[in-house]
C-alpha positions as CSV (number, residue, x, y, z in Angstrom):
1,X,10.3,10.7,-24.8
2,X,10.2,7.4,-26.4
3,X,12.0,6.6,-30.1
4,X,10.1,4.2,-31.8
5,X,11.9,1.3,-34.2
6,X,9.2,1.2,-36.6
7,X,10.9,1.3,-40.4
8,X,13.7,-0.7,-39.5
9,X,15.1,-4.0,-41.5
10,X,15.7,-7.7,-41.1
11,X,19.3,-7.1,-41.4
12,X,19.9,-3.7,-39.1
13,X,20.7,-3.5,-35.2
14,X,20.7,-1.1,-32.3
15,X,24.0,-0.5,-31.3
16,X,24.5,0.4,-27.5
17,X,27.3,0.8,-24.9
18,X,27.7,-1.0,-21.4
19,X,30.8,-1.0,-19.4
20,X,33.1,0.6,-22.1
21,X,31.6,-2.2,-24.7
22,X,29.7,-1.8,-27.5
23,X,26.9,-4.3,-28.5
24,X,23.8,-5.0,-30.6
25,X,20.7,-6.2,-30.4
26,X,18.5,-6.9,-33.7
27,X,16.5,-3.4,-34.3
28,X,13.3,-5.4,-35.1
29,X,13.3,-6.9,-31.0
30,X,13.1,-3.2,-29.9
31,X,10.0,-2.2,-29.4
32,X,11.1,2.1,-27.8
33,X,14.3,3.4,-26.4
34,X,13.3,5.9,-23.2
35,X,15.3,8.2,-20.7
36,X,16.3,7.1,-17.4
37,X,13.4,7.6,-14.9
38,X,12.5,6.2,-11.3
39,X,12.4,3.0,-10.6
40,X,10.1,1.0,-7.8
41,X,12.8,-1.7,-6.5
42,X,11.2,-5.1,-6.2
43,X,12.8,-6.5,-3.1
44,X,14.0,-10.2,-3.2
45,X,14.2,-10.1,-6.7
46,X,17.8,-10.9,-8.9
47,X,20.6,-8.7,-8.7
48,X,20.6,-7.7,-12.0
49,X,16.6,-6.3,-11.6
50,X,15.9,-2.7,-11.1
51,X,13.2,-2.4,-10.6
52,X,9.6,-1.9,-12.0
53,X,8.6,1.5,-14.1
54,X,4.8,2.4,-15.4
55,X,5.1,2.8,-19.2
56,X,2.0,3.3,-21.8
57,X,-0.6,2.2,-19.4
58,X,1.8,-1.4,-18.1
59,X,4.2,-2.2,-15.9
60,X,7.8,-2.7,-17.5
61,X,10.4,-4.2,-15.7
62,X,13.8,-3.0,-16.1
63,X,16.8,-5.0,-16.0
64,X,20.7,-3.6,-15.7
65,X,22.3,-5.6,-18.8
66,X,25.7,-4.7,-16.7
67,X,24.2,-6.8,-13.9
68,X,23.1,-9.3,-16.3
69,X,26.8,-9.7,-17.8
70,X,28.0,-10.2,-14.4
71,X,29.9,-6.2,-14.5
72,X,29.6,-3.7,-11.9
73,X,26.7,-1.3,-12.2
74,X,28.5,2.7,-13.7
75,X,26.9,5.7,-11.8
76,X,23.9,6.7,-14.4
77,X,24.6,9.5,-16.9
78,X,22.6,11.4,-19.0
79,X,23.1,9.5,-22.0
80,X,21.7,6.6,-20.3
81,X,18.8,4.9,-21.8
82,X,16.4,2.1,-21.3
83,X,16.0,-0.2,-24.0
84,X,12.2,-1.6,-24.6
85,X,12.0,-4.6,-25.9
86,X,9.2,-6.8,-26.9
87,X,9.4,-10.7,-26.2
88,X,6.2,-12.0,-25.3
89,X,6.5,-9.9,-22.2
90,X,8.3,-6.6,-22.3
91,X,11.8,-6.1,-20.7
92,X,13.2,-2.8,-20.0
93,X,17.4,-3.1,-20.7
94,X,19.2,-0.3,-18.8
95,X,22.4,0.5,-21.2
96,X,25.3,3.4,-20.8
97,X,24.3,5.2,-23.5
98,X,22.3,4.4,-27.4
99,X,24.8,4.6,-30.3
100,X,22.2,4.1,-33.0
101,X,21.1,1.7,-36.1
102,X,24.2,0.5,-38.2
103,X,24.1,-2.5,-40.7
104,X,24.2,-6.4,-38.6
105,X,27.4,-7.1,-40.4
106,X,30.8,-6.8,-37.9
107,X,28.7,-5.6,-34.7
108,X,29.0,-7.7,-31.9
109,X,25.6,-9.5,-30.9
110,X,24.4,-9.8,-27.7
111,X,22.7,-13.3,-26.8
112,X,20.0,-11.9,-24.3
113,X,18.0,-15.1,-24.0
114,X,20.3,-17.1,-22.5
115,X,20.8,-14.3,-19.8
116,X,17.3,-14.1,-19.2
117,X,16.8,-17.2,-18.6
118,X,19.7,-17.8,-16.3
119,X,18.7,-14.6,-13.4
120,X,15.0,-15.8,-14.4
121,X,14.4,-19.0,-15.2
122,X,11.5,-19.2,-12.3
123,X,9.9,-16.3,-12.9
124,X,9.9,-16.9,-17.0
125,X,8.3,-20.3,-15.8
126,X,5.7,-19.1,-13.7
127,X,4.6,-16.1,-16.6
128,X,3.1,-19.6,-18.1
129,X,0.8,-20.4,-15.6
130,X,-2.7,-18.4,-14.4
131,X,-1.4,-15.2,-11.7
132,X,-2.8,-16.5,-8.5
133,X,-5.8,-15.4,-6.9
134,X,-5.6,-12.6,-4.5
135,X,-5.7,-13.3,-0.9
136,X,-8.8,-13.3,0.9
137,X,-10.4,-12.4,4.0
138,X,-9.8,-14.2,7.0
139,X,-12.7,-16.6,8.2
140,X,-14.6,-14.6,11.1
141,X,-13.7,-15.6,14.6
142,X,-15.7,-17.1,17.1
143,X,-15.8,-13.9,19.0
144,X,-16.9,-12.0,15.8
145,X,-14.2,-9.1,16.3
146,X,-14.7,-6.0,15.4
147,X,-12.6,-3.4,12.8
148,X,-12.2,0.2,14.2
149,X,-10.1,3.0,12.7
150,X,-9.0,5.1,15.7
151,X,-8.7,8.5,16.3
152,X,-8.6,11.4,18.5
153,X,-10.3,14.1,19.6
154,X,-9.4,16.9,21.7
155,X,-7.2,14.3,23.4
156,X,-9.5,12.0,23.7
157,X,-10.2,8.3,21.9
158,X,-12.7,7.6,19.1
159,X,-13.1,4.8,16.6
160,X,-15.1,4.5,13.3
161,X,-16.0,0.9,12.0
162,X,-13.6,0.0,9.8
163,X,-16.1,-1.0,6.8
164,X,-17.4,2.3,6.7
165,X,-14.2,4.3,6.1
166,X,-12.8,4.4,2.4
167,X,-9.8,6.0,2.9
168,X,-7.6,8.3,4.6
169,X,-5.9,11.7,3.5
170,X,-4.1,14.8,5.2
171,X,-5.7,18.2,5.5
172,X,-5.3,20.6,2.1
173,X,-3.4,23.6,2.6
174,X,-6.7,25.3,1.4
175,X,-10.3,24.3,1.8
176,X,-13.1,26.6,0.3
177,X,-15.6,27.6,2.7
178,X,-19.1,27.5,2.1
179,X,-21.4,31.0,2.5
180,X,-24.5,30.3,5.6
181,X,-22.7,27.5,6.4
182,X,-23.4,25.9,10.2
183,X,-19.9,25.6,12.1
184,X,-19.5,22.3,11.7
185,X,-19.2,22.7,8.1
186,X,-15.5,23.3,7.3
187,X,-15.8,23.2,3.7
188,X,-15.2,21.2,0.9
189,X,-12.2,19.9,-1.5
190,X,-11.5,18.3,-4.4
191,X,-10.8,14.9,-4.4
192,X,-11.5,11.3,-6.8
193,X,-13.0,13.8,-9.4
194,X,-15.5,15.2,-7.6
195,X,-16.1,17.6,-4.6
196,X,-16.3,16.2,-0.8
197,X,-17.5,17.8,2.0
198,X,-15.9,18.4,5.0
199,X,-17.0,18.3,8.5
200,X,-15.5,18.9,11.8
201,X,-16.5,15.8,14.0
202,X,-15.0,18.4,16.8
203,X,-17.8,20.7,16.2
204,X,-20.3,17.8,15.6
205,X,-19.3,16.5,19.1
206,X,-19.6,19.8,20.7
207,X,-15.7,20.1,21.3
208,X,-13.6,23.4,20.7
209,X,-12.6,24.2,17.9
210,X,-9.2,22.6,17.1
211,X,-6.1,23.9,15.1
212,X,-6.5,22.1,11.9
213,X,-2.6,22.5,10.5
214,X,-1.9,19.2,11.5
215,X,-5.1,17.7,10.9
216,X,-6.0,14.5,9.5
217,X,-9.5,13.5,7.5
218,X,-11.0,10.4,7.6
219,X,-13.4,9.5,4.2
220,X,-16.9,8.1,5.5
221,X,-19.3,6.8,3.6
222,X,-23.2,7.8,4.1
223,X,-26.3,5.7,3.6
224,X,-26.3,2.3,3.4
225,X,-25.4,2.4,-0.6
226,X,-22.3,2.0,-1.3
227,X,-19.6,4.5,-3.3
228,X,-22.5,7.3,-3.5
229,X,-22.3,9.6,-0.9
230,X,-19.0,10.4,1.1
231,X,-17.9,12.7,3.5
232,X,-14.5,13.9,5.0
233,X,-14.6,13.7,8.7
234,X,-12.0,15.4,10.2
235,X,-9.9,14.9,12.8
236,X,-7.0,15.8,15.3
237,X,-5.0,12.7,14.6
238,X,-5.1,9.0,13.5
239,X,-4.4,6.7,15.8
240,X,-4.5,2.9,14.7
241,X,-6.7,0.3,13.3
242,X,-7.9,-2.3,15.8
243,X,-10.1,-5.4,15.9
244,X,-11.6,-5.9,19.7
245,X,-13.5,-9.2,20.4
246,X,-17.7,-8.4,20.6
247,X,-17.9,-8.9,24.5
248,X,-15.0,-5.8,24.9
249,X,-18.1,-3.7,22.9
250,X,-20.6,-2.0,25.5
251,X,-23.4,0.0,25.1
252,X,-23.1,3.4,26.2
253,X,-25.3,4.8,29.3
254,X,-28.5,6.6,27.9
255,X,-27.3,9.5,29.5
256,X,-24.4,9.7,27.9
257,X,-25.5,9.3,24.4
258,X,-25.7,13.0,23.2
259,X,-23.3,15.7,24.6
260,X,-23.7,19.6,23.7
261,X,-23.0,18.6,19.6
262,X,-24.9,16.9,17.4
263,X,-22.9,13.4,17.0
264,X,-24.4,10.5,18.8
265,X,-21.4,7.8,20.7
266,X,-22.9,4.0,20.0
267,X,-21.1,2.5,22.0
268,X,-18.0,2.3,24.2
269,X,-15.1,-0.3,23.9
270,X,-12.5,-1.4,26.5
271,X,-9.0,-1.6,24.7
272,X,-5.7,-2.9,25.8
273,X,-7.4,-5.1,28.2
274,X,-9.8,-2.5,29.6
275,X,-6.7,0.2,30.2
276,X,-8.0,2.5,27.6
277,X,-12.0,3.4,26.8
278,X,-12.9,4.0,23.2
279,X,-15.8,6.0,21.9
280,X,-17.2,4.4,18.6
281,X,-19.1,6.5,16.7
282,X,-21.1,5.3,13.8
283,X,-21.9,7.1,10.6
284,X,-25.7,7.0,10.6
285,X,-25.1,8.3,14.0
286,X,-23.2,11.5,13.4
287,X,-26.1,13.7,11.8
288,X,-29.4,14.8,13.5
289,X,-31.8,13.2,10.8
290,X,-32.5,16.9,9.2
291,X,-29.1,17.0,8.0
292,X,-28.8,13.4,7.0
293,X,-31.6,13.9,5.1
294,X,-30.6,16.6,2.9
295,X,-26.6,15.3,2.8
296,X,-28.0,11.5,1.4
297,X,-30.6,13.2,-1.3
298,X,-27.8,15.0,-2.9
299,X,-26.0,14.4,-5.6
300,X,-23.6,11.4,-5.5
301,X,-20.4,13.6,-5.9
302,X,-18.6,10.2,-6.8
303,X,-21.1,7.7,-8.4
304,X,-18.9,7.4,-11.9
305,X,-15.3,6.9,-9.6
306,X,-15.9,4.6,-7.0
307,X,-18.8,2.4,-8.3
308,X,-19.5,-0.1,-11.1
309,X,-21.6,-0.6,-14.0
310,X,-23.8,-2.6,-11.2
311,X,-23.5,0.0,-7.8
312,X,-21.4,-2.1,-6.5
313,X,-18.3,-0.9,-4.6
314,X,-15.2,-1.2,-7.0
315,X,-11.5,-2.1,-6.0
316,X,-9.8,-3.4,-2.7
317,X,-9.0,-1.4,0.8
318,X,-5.1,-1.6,1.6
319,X,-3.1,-0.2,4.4
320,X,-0.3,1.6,2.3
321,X,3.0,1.5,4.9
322,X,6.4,3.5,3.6
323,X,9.9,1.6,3.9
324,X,12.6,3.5,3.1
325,X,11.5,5.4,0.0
326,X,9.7,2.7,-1.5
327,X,5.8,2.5,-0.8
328,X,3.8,-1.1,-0.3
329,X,0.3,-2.2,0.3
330,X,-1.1,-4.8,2.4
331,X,-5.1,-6.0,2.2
332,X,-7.1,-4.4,5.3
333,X,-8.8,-7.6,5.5
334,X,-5.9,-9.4,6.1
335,X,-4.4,-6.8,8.8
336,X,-5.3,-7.5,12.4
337,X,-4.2,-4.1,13.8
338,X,-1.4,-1.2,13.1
339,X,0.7,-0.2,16.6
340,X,3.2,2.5,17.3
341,X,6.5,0.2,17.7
342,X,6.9,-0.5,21.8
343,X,9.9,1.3,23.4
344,X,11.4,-2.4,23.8
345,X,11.0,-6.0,22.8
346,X,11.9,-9.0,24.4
347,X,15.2,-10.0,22.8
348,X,15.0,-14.1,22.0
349,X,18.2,-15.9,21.9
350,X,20.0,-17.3,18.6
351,X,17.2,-16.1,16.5
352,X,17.5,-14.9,12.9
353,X,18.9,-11.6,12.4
354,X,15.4,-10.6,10.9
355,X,13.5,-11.1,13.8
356,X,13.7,-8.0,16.5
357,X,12.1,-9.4,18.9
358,X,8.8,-10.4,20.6
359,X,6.1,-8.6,22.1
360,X,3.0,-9.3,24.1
361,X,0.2,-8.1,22.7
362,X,-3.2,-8.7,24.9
363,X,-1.7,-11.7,26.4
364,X,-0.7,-13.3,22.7
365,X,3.7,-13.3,22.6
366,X,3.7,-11.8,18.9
367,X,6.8,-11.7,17.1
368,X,8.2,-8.7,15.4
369,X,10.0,-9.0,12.0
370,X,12.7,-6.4,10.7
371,X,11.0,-5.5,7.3
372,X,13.6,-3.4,6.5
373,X,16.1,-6.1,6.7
374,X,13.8,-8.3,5.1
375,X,13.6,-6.2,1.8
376,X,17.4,-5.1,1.6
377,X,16.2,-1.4,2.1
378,X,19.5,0.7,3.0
379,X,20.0,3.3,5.7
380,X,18.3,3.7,9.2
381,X,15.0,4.0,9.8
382,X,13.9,7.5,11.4
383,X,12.2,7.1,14.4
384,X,10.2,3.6,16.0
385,X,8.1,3.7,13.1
386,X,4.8,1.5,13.5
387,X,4.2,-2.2,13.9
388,X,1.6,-3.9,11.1
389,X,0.0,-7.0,13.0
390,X,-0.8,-9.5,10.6
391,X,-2.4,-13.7,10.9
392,X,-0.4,-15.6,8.6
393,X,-1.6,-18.6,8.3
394,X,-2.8,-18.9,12.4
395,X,0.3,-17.0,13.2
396,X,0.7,-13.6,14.8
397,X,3.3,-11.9,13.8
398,X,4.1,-8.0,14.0
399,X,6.2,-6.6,10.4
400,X,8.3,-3.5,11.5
401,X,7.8,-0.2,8.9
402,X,8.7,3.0,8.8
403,X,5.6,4.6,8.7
404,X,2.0,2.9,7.9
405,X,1.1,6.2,5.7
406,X,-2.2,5.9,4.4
407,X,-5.8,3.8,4.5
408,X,-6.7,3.7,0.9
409,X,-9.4,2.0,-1.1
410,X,-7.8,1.4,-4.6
411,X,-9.8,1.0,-8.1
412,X,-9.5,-2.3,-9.9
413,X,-8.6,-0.5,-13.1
414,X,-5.3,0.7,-11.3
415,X,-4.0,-2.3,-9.8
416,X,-1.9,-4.8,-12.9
417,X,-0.2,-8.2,-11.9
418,X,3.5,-8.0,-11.8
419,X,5.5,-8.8,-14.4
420,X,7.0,-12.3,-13.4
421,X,10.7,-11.5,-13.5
422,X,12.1,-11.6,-10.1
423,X,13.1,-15.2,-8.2
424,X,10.6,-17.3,-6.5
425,X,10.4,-15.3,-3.1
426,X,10.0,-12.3,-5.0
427,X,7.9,-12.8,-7.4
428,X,5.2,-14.4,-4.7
429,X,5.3,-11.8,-2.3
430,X,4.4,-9.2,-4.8
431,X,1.4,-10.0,-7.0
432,X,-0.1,-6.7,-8.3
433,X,1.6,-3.2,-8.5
434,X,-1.2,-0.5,-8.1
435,X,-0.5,2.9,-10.0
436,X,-2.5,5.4,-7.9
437,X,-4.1,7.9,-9.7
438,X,-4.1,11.5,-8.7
439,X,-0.1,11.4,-8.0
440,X,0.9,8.4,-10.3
441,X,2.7,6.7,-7.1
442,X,3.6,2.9,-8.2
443,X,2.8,0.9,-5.3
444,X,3.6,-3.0,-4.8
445,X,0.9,-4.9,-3.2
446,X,1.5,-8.0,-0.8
447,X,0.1,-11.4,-0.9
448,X,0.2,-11.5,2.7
449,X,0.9,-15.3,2.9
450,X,4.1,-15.2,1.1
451,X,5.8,-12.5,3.9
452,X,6.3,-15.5,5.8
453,X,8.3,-19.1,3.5
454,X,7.3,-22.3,5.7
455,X,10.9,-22.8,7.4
456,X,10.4,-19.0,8.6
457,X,6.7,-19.3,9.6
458,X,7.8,-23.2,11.8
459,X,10.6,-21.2,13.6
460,X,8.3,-18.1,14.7
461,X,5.6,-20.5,15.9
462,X,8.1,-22.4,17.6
463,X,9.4,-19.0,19.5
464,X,6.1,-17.6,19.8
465,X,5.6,-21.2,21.8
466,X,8.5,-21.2,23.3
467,X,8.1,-17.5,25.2
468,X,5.6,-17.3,28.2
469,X,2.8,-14.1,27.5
470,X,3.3,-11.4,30.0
């Protein structure tokens, strides 16, 4: 709980300890004085930063003032605090421990500005100028590709078009059923404030029924109005998110079109160079027209959360991807494809220690970065994790993660710019911070250009030039 240094005078200070030292600050700069809470590290940023914390409806960063004196950083106790202070932009201090108000006269100041502005002179610059405008999506190509979310069913391949899908979320522990209910009706849950249905596209494609334990649910949007009507589809696994050139899409056999369920398959796509065969369904497609009748004159269970004042659709889609403990976001739009990571990459000779390798993906040499060494995250990954194919300026390149966790579309009102301390690197390749409602996890979000400065972005097109495609 936060102390508040309203009442104070001119001539008082807060006196605090750091390192076995005791210094002040003038009481009238502090703005609260909080507990010790998690922190979301801001990779490539100064030593002496933190990290980033959500306080009062902002984003505070929070700086170690025994990092910013140039000591070693004590173990945290419980009489740790963080110091708020209010200087045109707000600056969390972490501190030892808070000794209390005491007349200015014999306490030893601390000159913070000068600190400041030596571990963040750039970033104190840049807090001048407009934040920059948010990446946006890539021109079309030629070939018009196409955006699928895949998934399986029943051990078999299936896609949804990507600009159909809101998001992605696991299977509750408990769903409540619905009374009369047909069997592809599993039930519904609560979710974004309001109550979404869910239906078994196994049962809806005439499949057995599956165990749903590990189960995952794909959020669809009905109709061609945007935000109103959604539906959880759900599903035996998620696969990946691809985008497959127009002449790889085929229509599907008028035979073929309706099996033993009610789902219709549009069309039928040949991935990884025609090795694998994808089902596509569509979602205007996956109801006989009774049904998707009386689903889109319902109620729109979610008109107030995911529209605006003018029925537009509100806030960005981002792949959310997990290193470490920390959780980031990329823009869909700017995200070619997600891939398991390949057994093995082809090792290339004298490159940087951040690159792992190359790969060939449908006959393009793609080179794979090491995010984890990238961002400074400590420990091993756990498994091969999954490979985030993004164009970065023209080039292909693959960013290694742990795990690319969630599909997610998040609202405007809880994405804020971050706060510009953190050095040049840093502060570009982290724009916005989203605080996602619902669990409160603070998520940094990528300007995708900026994963890659121009001396790294030369030496990966030279390599990706240099390597002959499988």
């Amino acid at each position: 709980m936060g102390t508040a240094a309203a009442g104070v005078t001119a001539t008082e200070v807060l006196c605090f300890r750091v390192a076995a030292e005791t210094l002040a600050l003038p009481a009238a700069e502090v703005a609260e004085i909080i507990r010790l809470r998690p922190v979301t590290r801001l990779p490539q940023g100064p030593a002496s930063l933190l990290g980033l914390i959500a306080l009062r409806g902002g984003i505070l960063p929070v700086v170690s003032l025994a990092g910013l004196l140039g000591l070693a950083q004590a173990a945290a106790t419980p009489a740790a605090r963080i110091i708020v202070l209010q200087r045109g932009q707000r600056v969390g201090l972490l501190v030892d421990a808070v000794a209390g108000l005491a007349p200015a006269a014999g306490q030893r100041r601390l000159e913070l500005a000068p600190l400041l502005a030596r571990d963040f002179a750039q970033a104190l610059r840049r807090a001048e100028a407009p934040p920059p405008a948010p990446t946006a999506a890539p021109a079309a190509a030629p070939e018009q590709a196409l955006a699928l979310l895949g998934f399986t069913l029943a051990g078999q391949h299936y896609a949804l078009p990507l600009e159909r899908v809101l998001e992605v979320a696991r299977m509750p522990a408990e769903v409540t059923g619905l009374p009369a209910a047909d069997a592809a009706m599993t039930g519904v849950m609560q979710r974004r404030g309001g109550l979404l249905p869910l239906v078994s596209l196994r049962a809806l494609l005439g499949l057995p029924a599956p165990d749903r334990r590990e189960a995952r649910i794909i959020v669809a949007r009905l109709g061609g109005r945007p935000g109103g009507h959604r539906v959880g589809l759900v599903v035996d696994a998620l696969q990946a998110i691809w985008r497959v050139p127009g002449e790889a899409v085929e229509p599907v056999p008028a035979v073929l079109t309706r099996g033993a369920g009610e789902a219709r398959i549009e069309a039928i796509v040949r991935h990884d160079g025609g090795r694998r065969l994808v089902s596509i369904l569509s979602t205007e497609g996956l109801f006989d027209p009774a049904t998707a009748a009386r689903l889109l004159t319902g109620p729109d269970q979610d008109a107030h959360a995911m529209t605006s004042e003018d029925g537009t659709a509100e806030g960005q889609q981002f792949i959310l991807f997990r290193l470490g403990a920390e959780h980031y976001g990329l823009p869909v739009a700017t995200v070619d494809e997600v891939i398991r990571h390949p057994p093995a990459l082809t090792r290339v000779p004298r490159a940087p220690d951040f690159l792992l390798g190359v790969m060939t993906l449908r006959g393009r040499v793609v080179p794979v970065i090491d995010q984890r060494r990238r961002f400074e995250v400590a420990g091993q990954a756990g498994g091969r994790g999954r490979i985030i194919v993004v164009t970065v300026d023209g080039l292909q390149a693959g960013f290694a993660v742990d795990a690319a966790s969630e599909l997610r579309r998040i609202a405007a009102a809880e994405i804020a710019p971050v706060p510009a301390l953190g050095d040049e690197a840093g502060g570009q390749v982290f724009d916005r911070v989203a605080t996602l409602a619902g669990d409160g996890r603070m998520v940094l979000l990528i300007e995708p250009r900026a994963l890659l400065d121009r001396a790294e972005r030369d030496l990966l097109a030279g390599i990706a030039a240099a390597v002959p495609a499988a």
